[in-house]
N, C-alpha and C positions, 0 to 999 in steps of 0.2 A: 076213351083214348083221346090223346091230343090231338089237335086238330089244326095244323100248322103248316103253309107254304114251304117248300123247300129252298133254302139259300145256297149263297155262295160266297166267300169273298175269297178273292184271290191277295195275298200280299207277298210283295216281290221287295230284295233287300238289295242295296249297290251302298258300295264307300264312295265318299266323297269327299275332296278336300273342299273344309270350310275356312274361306278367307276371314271371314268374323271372326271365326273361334282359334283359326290356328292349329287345324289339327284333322284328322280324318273322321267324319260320325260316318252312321251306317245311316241312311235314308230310308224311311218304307213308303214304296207306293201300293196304294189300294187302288184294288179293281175290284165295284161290288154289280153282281148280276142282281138275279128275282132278292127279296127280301121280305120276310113274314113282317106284316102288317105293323106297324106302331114301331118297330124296334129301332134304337138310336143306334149312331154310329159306336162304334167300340174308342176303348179311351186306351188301353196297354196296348202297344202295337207289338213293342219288339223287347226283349232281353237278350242282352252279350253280358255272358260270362269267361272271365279269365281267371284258370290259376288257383281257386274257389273250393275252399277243403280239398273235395275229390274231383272237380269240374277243372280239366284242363280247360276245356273250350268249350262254349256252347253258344252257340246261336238259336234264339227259338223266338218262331212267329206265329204270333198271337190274335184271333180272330175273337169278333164278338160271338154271344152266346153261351153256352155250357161247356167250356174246358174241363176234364177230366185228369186226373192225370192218376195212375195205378204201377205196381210194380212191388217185388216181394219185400218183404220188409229186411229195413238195411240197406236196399238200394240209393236209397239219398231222394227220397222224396220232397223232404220238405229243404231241400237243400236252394230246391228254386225259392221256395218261400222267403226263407233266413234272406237270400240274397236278395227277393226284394225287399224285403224290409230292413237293411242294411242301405239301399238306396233313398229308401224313406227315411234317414233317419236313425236306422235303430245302434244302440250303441258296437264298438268297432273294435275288435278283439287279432292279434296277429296273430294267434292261434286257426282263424280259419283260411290265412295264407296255406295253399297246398304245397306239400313238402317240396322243398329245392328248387321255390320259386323265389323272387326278389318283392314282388309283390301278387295282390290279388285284383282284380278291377272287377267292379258291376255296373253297367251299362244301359240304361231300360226308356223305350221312347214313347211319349204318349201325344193322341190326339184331343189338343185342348177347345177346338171350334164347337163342340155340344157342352162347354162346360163354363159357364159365364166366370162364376169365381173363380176358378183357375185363370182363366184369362186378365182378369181384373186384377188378380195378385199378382201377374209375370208382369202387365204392364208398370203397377203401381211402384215394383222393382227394378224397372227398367230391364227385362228379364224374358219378354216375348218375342217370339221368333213365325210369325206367319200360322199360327192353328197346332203347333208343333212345341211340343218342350223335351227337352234330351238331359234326365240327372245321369251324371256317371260319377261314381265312390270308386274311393283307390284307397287300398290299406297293404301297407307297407309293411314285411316281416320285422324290422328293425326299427320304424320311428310310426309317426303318427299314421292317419287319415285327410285323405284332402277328399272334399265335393266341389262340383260342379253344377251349375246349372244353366242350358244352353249355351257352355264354352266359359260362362264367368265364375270362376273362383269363387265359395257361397260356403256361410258357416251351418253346421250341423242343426242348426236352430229354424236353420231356414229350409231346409230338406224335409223336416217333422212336419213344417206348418205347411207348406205346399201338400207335404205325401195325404194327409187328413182330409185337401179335397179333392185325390184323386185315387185314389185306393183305404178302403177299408178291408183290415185284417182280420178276421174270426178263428180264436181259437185260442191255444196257449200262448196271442201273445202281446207283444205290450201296443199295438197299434188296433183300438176297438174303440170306437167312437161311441160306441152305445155306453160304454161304460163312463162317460162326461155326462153331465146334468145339464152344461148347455145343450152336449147335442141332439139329448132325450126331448129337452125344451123345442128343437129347432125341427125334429120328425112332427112333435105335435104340431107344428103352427105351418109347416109343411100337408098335414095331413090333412088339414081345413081346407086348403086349395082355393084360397082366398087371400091373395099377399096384400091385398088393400085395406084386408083387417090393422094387420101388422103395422100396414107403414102409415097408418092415422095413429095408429100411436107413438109410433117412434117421434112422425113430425110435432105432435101435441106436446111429447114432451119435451122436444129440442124449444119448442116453446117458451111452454112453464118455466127450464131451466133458466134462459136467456133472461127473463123479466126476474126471475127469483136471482140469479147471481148478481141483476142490477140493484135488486133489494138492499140486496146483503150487504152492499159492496156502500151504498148510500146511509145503512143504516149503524157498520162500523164508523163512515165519516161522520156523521148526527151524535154520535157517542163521545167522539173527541172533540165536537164543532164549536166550543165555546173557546176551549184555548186555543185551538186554531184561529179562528174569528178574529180574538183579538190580536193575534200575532199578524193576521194577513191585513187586519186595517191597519195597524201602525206601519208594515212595510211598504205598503201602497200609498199612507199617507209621503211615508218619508219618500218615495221615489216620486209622487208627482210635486212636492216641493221642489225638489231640483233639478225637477222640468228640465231633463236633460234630451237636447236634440241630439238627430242621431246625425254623425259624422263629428259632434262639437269635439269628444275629445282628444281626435286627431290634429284639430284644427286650436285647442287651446295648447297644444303638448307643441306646435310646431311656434305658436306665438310667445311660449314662454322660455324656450331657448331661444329667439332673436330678444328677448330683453333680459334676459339673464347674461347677454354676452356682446350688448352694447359697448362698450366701449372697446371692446377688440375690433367689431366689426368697424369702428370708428376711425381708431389709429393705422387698423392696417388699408383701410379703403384709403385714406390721406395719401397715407407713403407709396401706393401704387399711383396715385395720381400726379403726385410729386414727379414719380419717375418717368412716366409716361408722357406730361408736358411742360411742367412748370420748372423743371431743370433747364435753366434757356438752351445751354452749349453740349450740354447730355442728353436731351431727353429723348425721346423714344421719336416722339411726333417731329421733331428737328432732326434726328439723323436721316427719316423717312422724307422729309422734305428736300436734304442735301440728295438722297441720294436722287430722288424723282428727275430734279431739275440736269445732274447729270446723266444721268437716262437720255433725258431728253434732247439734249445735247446731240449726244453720242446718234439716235437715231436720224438725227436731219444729215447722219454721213451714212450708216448702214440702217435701210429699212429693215432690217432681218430681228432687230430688238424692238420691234414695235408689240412683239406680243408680249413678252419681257415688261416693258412702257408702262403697258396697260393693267397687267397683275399688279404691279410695284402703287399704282395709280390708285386701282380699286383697294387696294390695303392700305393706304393712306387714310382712303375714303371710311371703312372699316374702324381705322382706329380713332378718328374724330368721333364717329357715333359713338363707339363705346367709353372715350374723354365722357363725352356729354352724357350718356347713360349713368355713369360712375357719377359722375359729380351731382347730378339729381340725386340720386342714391344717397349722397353724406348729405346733401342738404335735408335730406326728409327724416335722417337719421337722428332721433331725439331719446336722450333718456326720459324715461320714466318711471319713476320709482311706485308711485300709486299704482299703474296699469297693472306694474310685476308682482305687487303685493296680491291684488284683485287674481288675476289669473291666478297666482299660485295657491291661493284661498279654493277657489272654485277646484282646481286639479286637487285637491286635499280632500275636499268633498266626497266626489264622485270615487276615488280610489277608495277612500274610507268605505263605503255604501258594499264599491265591487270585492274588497276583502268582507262584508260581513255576509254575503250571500255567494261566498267562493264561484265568483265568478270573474271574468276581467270585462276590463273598464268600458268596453266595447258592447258587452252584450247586456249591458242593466240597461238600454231602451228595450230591446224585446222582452226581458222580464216582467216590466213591468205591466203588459195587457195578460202574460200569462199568471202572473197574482191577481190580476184583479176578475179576471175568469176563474177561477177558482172561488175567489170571492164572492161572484155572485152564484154561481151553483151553493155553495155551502147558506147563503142567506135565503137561498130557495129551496132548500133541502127537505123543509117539512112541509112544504105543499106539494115538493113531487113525490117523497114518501106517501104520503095520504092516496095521491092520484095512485102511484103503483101499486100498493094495498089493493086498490078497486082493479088493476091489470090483472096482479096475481090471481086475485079468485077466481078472476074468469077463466083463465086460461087453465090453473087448476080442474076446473067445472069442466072445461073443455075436455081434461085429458082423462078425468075420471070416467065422460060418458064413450070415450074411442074405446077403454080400457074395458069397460063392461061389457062392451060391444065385444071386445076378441074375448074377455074370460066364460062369456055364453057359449061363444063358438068354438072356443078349446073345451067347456067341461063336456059339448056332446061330440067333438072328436076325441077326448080321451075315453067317453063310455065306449064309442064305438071300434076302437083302436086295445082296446079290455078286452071287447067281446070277442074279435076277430085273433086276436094273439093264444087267449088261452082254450079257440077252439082248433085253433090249429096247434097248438102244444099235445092237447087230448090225441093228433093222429099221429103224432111224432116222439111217438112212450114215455108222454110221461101224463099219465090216465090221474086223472085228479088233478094237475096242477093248475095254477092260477095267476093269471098275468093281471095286472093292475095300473093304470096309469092315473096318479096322487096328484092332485094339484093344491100347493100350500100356497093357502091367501096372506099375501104379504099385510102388514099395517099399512093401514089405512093414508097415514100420510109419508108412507114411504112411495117414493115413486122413481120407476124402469123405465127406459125404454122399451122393454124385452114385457113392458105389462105389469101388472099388479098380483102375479103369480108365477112357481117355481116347479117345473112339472118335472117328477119321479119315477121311476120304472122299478115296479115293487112285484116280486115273485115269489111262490110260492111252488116249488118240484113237483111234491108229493101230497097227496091230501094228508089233511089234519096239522100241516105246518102252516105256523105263522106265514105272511107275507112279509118278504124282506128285501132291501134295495137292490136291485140287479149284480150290484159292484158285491155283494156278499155272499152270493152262488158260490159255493163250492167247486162244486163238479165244473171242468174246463167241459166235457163233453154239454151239461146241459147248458151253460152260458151259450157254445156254440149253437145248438139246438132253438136256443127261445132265441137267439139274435136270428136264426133262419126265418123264424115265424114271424116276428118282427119286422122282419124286411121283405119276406114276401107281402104280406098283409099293407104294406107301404109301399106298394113298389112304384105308384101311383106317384108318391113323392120323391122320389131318384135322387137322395142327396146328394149320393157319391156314386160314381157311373160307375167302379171298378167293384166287387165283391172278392175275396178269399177267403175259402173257409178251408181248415186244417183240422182233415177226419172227424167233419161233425159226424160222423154215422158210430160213433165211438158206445159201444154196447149195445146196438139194435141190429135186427136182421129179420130177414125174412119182408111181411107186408108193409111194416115198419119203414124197412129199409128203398120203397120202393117208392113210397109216399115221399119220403125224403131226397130222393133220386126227382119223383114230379115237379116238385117243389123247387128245387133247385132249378131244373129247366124251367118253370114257369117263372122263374125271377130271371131265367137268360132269356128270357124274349124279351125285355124291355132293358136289362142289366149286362154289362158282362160279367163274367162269374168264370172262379177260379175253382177246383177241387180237388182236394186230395181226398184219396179215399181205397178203402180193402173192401169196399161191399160193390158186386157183379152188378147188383140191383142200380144202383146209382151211375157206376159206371157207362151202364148199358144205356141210361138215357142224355146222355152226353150228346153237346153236337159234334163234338170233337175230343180226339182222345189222344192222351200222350200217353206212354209205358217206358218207366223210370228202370235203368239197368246198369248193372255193377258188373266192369269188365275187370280183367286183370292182364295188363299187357306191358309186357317186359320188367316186371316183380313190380308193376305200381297199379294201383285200384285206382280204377276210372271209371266214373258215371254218365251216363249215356242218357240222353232222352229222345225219343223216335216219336214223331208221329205216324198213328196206325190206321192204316187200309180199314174196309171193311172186315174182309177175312185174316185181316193181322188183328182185328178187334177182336173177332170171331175168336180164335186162340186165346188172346189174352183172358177175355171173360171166362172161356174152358179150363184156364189155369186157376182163376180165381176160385170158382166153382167146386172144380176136383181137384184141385193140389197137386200130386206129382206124377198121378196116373189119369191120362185124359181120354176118354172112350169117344167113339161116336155118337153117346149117347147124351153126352158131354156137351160136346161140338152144340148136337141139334139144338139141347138146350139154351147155347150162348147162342145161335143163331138166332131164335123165335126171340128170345130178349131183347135183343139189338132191332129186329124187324118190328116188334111192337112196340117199342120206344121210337122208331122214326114213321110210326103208320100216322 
């Protein structure tokens, strides 16, 4: 018998309006008493359902451990499922809009604080909200589907990839991790319990890549280096010939319009100076002086124009200077026809140079240290080829011995992970089969991060069959089956905290069934764990149990989910048991099950 502390967790729901999001979420607080030894916090908190085929409403709070969920068939069992895998992701049909609704919503809240990569992906999305993530799907009887996540509008791409590392689906349906060859890959290197295997190779060969893409990248340029070469010493020649300083061709562009336009600036400086003094009875500096002296007149009667006086004064003073400013000006003014020829030569140059390397005139001084860097990489091209030749191997050598190192430690946890899967297949009916985990050696100079090998999950149901890749199982029931064993046998590596399995018990009964029922529990003590299921056996060793029911009120069918008391359990399993007539004898039986499952 099992041998396990009794728990508790209390989880309590309240609305809330979220200023973040804009809208009201349901909140869960946990309250956890005693708790059997080793077991993580639970990851599914809560589901709200609206609207939902037959689910007008439901609120259901969800506790770590063995969930059960039972009820006769047609009641809408998996109806929870569908919805959460609709939240996850799964495709979104307005057929499971409930009749005479406008739409349907699914709602489901998870605790991400035991769950690094969840965590690391809501950050990386800008996407996390305090240990806490809330998807709600909304599917509209008339148009699309919208998601959410934590309040931000999120495409259906991105619900898939979150839901993978927070729920795993088993059963018939499309969300099964085990059925990816990464993720077969990632239980094995999980199941070594060793991540420092791993991450010497990842680093060895971010490595190798790093020195090999500098290879490559030097050994494309070595390939074209000769016509390049000579291309970049002639350009280099030609820009250091005309040794052009920087600022010069602002400064010849501003010299060669004052000599291209000489004699304007010539005749017009004249005739403003003409006007300004040399006109004796008009000029500018003569009326300035008539008026001064009248001024001054006028003030030895009214003090009051002395401020007047002194403006009229200082502007005298003002246009003398600039008299004399001007007139240096035209004396210094010379044509020159050589100078203009000279600059306009050199301005020819230089634009010629900036149209052949489509650049402007401005930027050929910084061009020319970034040719002639180039220039000397490519004339030193085949000494640093040589040298990296000698990086590469090493680092190669490097990567090959981290790689040998994990492909040892993965071929003796894939025996052991063999041995352990297809003996627990043998107590879960299927007596002969055979579980295998294949690791294909990649070539030799191919090189992963992920390793130097491709690990397979190859089965066999029934003796005397071939072994064949997981994803080729026929039977939904035994895929469910050997994913149970699988994940028990691994629990050790917890890749996904959430389990659902969808009536693995599908063709077993009796001891079988009972095995399957422990098995399950034994993966809820460290997992939480979802179940559907019609076997009492399974049932009965639940921590916890729901009973799924199909009401009919006011001519509409309405599914109902209760959680059950002990002696609401007690019934339930008598129903499962005896069917439509339930005895006492009935009863005792679902009681001793239930008692022996929690001893």
């Amino acid at each position: 018998m099992e041998k396990q502390r009794h728990h508790h967790v209390e989880l309590e729901t309240h609305w809330r309006f979220c200023h973040k999001y804009q809208q009201h979420i349901l909140i869960p607080r946990l309250r956890y008493t005693s708790w059997g030894e080793g077991l993580n916090h639970f990851m599914l908190t809560h589901i709200h359902i609206w609207n939902f085929a037959i689910v007008e409403k439901l609120d259901l709070a969800l506790e770590t451990g063995l969930t059960v969920l039972t009820g006769e068939t047609g009641a809408g069992k998996s109806i929870l499922l569908n919805a959460l895998g609709l939240a996850l992701g799964d495709r979104a049909d307005s057929d499971v809009v409930r009749h005479g609704a406008d739409k349907a919503e699914v709602s489901v809240s998870f605790y991400t604080g035991n769950n690094p990569a969840a965590e690391a992906w809501l950050r990386e999305h800008e996407l996390d909200s305090a240990d806490e993530c809330i998807i709600r799907r909304t599917i509209s009887a008339n148009g699309p589907s919208k998601a959410f996540i934590n309040g931000k509008p999120s495409p259906i791409s991105q619900l898939r990839e979150l839901g993978e590392m927070l729920v795993d689906l088993h059963g018939q349906h499309e969300h099964q991790s085990l059925m990816k060859r990464s993720s077969q890959a990632e239980l094995v290197d999980a199941f070594i319990g060793d991540t420092k295997l791993l991450q010497g190779v990842v680093s060895a060969y971010r490595e190798w890549k790093q020195v090999n893409e500098e290879f490559q990248r030097l050994s494309r340029a070595s390939a074209e280096r000769d016509a390049r070469l000579d291309l970049l010493r002639f350009q280099v020649q030609e820009l250091e010939a005309l040794n052009l300083a920087n600022g010069e061709t602002e400064q010849l562009e501003h010299e060669h319009k004052r000599l291209a336009n000489i004699n304007q600036l010539v005749t017009t400086s004249e005739r403003v100076m003409h006007r300004l003094q040399e006109s004796d009875e008009y000029s500018v500096s003569h009326t300035l002086s008539q008026c001064l002296s009248e001024l001054q007149d006028l003030q030895a009667v009214d003090e009051d124009l002395k401020a007047t006086t002194e403006m009229l004064d200082s502007a005298t003073i003002q246009l003398n200077e600039t008299i004399s400013e001007l007139r240096h000006y035209i004396n210094n003014l010379e044509t020159d026809p050589a100078r203009l020829s000279e600059v306009e030569e050199r301005l020819n140059e230089v634009h010629t140079l900036a149209r052949k390397h489509h650049v402007q005139a401005e930027e050929l001084v910084s061009l020319l240290p970034t040719l002639q860097a180039e220039l000397a990489e490519l004339e030193d091209a085949d000494i640093r080829l040589e040298k990296m030749q000698q990086t590469i191997s090493a680092a190669a050598e490097r990567y090959r011995q981290q790689a040998q190192q994990l492909s040892q430690a993965r071929q003796q946890a894939a025996t052991h992970l063999s041995k352990q899967v297809t003996a627990a297949m043998q107590e879960l009916s299927m007596a002969g089969g055979k579980f295998e985990v294949r690791l294909e050696t990649l070539p030799e100079d191919e090189f992963s991060p992920q390793g130097q090998e491709r690990a397979e999950f190859l089965v066999s149901a029934n003796p005397g069959q071939p072994l064949k890749p997981l994803t080729k199982v026929a039977s939904g029931g035994e895929i469910s089956r050997i994913s149970l064993a699988i994940q028990v046998c691994a629990t050790e590596a917890a890749l996904i905290p959430t389990l659902v399995f969808d009536e693995v018990d599908v063709g077993i009964g009796g001891r079988v069934a009972e095995i399957v029922g422990q098995k399950l529990r034994t993966l809820g003590n460290r997992r939480q764990v979802l179940c559907v299921t019609h076997l009492p056996q399974v049932a009965a060793l639940g921590h916890h149990h729901f009973q799924v029911s199909k009401q009919i009120d006011q001519a509409l069918t309405i599914t109902r989910i209760q959680s059950l008391k002990t002696e609401q359990r007690v019934d339930e399993l008598a129903r499962m048991l005896g069917g439509l007539e339930i005895t006492e004898q009935t009863l005792s039986h679902a009681r001793e099950m239930i008692e022996r499952a929690q001893a």
